[in-house]
N, C-alpha and C positions, 0 to 999 in steps of 0.2 A: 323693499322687502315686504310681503306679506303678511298679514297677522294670520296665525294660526285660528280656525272655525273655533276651535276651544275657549283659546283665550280672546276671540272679539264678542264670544257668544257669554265669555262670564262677565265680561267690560259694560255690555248692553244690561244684562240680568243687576249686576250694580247698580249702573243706572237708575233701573228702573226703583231699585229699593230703596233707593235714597229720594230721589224725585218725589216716592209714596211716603216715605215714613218722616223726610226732613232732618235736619241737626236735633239733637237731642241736648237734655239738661240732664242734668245730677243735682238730686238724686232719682231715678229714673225706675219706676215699677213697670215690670213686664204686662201688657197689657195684649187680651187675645186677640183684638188687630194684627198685631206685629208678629206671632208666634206664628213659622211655617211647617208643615213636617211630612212626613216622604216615610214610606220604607227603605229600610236598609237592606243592601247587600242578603244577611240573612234573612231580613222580612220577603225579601222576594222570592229566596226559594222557599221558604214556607208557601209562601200562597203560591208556588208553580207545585208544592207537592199538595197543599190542598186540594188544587182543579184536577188534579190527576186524582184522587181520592173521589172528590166526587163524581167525575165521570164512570169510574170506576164502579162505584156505588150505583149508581142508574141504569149503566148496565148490565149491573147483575143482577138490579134487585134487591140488593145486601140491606134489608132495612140497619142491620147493625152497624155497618159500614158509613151509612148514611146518617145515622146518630154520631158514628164519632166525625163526621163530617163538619156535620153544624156544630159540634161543642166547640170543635176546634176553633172555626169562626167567630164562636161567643170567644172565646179565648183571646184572637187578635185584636177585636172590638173593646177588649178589656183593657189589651195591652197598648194596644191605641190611645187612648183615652189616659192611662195614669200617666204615658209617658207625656204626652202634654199639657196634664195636670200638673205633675214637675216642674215645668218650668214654668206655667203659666203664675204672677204674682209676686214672683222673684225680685227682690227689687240690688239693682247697682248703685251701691250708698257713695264709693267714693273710687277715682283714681288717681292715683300719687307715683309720679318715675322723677327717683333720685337724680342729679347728673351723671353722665358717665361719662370717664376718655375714651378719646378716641383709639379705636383699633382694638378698643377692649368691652367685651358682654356689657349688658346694663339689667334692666330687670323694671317691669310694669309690675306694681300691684294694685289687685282690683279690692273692692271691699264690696261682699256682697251678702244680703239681707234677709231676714224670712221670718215675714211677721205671721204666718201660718202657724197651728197647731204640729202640722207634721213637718218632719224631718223630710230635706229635698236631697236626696241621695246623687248623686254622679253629678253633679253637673260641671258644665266644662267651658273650656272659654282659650278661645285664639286669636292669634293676630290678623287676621284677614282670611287667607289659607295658611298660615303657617301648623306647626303643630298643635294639638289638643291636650291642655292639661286639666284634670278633673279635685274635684274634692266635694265631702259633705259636709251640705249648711244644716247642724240642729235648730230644731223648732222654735223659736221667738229669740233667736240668736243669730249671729253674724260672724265671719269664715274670711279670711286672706286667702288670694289666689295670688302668686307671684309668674309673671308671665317671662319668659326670659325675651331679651332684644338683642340682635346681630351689631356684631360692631360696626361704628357707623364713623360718614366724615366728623371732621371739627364743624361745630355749629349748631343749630338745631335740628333735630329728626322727628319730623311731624309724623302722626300717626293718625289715619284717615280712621277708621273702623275696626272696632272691633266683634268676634263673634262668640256668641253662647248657645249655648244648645246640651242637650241629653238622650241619650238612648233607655236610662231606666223605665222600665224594668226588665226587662227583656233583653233587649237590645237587637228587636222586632223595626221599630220606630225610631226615627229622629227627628225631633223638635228643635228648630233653632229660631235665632231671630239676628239681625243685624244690629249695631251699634254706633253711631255715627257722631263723632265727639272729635274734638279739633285737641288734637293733644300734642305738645311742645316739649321733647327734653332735650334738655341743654346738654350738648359735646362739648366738654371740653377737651383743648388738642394734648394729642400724649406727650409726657412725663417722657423726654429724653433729652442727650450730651451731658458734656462731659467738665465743662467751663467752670473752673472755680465762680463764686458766687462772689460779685463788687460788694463792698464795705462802704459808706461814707455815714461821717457823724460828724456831730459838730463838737464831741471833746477826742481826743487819742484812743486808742484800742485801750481796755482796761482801766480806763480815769473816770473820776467823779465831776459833775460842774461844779463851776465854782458855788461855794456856799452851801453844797448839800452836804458836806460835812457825815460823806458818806449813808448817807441817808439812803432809801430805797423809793422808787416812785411805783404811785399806785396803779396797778392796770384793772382792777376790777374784782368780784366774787365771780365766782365757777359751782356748780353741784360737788358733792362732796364724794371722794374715791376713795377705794380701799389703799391706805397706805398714809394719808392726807394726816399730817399734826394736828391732835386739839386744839393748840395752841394758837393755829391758825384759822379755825371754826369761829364765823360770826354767831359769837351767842346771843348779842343782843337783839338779831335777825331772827335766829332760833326761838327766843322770849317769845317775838310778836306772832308765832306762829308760822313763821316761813318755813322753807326748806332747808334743809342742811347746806349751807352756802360755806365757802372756804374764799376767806382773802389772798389775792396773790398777788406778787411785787415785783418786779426787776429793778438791778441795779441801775442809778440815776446814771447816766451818762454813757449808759451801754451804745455797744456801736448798731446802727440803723441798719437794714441790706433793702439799698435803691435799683430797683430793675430797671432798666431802661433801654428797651427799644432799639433806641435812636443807636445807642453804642453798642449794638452787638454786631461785631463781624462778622458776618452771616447773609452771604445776598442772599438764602433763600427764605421766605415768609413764614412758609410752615417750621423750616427748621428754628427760625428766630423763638417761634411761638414756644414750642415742646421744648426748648433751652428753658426759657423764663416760667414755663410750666412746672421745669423739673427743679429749677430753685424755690420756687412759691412751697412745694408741696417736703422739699427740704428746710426750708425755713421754720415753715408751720410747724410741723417735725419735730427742731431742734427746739419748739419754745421762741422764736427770733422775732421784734419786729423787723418787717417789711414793708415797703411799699412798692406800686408801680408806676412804670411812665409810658405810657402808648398815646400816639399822634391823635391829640383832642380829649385823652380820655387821663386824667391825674387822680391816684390814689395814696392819700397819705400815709406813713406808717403806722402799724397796726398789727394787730395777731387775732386768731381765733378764729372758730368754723365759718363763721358770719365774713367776716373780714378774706378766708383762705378763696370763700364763695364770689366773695363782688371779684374778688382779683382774676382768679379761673373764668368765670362768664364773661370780664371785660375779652380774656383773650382768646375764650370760642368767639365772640358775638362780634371779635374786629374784622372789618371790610365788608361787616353785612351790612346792608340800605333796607329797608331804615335798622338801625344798629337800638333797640330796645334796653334801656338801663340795666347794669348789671348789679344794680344795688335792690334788683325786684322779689321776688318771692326767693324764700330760702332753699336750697337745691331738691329738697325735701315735702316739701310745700305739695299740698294736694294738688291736684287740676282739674279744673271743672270748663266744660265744654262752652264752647263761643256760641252764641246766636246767631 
């Protein structure tokens, strides 16, 4: 099958921009190397209706015709010039993509900078070619851009380039530049079936072990929510100046929920996965510990975002070579480009 002249002619034009500009770091100031810019659509018929003005002009003679000729031209040469001023200096402070399931949106967000006096009006930023979303950076201040992402497989979906650019003020001119940053978000596989969730503990459903004498065991402090007992507030945390921490407990001998793999009836891989997906994220949910069991990979039980994270990324990241820890950055976690 052939490639279409468009798409081998933008594959080459890539190419070449990457070859000139190389992998990039964060945080990353637009520098006027890298900034390209073109008329736009509307820039063009401006200037096909300028030539026709000033010919126009010449052949009649119109000195006044010929005055607004050249204003005009001062005019584009203005608007030329802010709209690359706009983005020139721009700096990309940071990008951060949460995980997401699979077959379900995600969202990149950008963090972008402007240690400028003036305020950088429109500026915008997309996935490669995908669509353009805009927003204004005020002056010696910084601005979230949330990119949206297409549902994707279970895994990771690397994200090659991203693109910035503006038309302000006119929208005469386009100024862009390329972005080249090795970016990683973690697919976890979707949240489905329908299988009750396995129980195993080592006292009865509803029993205390022996000797706790009904006691509670400690699982940690948490931030503090609307709703949360004083009673339950570490004030002596509070004292030394911390945050408003809240102690929380389960009962000693509650029952455990062991996922495991190996015992799910299920010949098909993905379906095993989005099963044990959809108890994890019911577990977590209900308050439960949990743990998991997948071929080489043991996760004790446990509760909490941290904990609901390593368990989800062990089961996007199964079957991948080389299979990268999932006890690594928290789903959350910025991303900063590779060398």
């Amino acid at each position: 099958m052939r490639v279409p002249f468009a798409a081998a002619l933008r594959a080459r034009l890539a190419a070449w921009v990457r070859r000139r500009q190389g992998t990039d770091l964060l945080p990353l100031q637009l520098a006027r190397r890298r900034l390209y810019i073109l008329p736009t659509r509307a820039g063009f018929a401006f200037g096909f209706l300028w030539l026709l003005m000033l010919l126009a002009g010449l052949n009649y003679g119109n000195s006044l015709a010929l005055f607004l000729t050249f204003l005009l031209a001062g005019f584009a040469l203005v608007a030329m010039h802010e709209c690359h001023r706009n983005l020139l200096g721009a700096t990309l402070a940071a990008v951060s993509a949460p995980a997401m399931f699979a077959a379900s949106p995600g969202v990149l967000v950008l963090t972008l900078a402007n240690a400028s006096l003036r305020t950088r009006y429109a500026l915008q930023a997309a996935l490669d070619e995908g669509p353009l979303l805009g927003l204004d950076v005020p002056a010696s201040e910084s601005a979230r851009l949330e990119l949206p992402l297409a549902p994707a497989r279970r895994g990771i979906l690397r994200i090659e380039r991203l693109r910035l650019t503006s038309t302000h003020p006119f929208g005469l001119f386009r100024t862009w530049t390329w972005v080249h940053l090795t970016i990683e978000v973690l697919v976890y596989p979707r949240p489905a079936g329908s299988r009750p969730r396995p129980i195993a503990s080592g006292a009865q459903p509803g029993s205390h072990a022996h000797g706790s004498l009904g006691a509670d065991e400690w699982l940690g402090l948490r931030p503090f929510r609307d709703g949360d007992s004083p009673r339950q507030v570490d004030w002596k945390a509070y004292a030394r100046e911390a945050p408003l921490l809240v102690k929380e407990y389960s009962p000693t001998g509650s029952d455990l929920c062991l996922f495991d793999f190996a015992r799910l009836p299920i010949s098909d891989v993905e379906a095993r996965l989005s099963q044990l997906a959809r108890w994890i994220v019911d577990a977590e949910a209900g308050g439960e510990r949990y743990g998991l069991l997948l071929p080489g990979t043991v996760l004790a039980p446990n509760r909490g975002p941290e904990h609901r994270h390593r368990c989800l990324a062990a089961l996007a990241l199964y079957g991948s070579v080389p299979a990268p820890s999932p006890a690594a950055a928290p789903a959350s976690a910025p991303l900063h480009a590779r060398a």
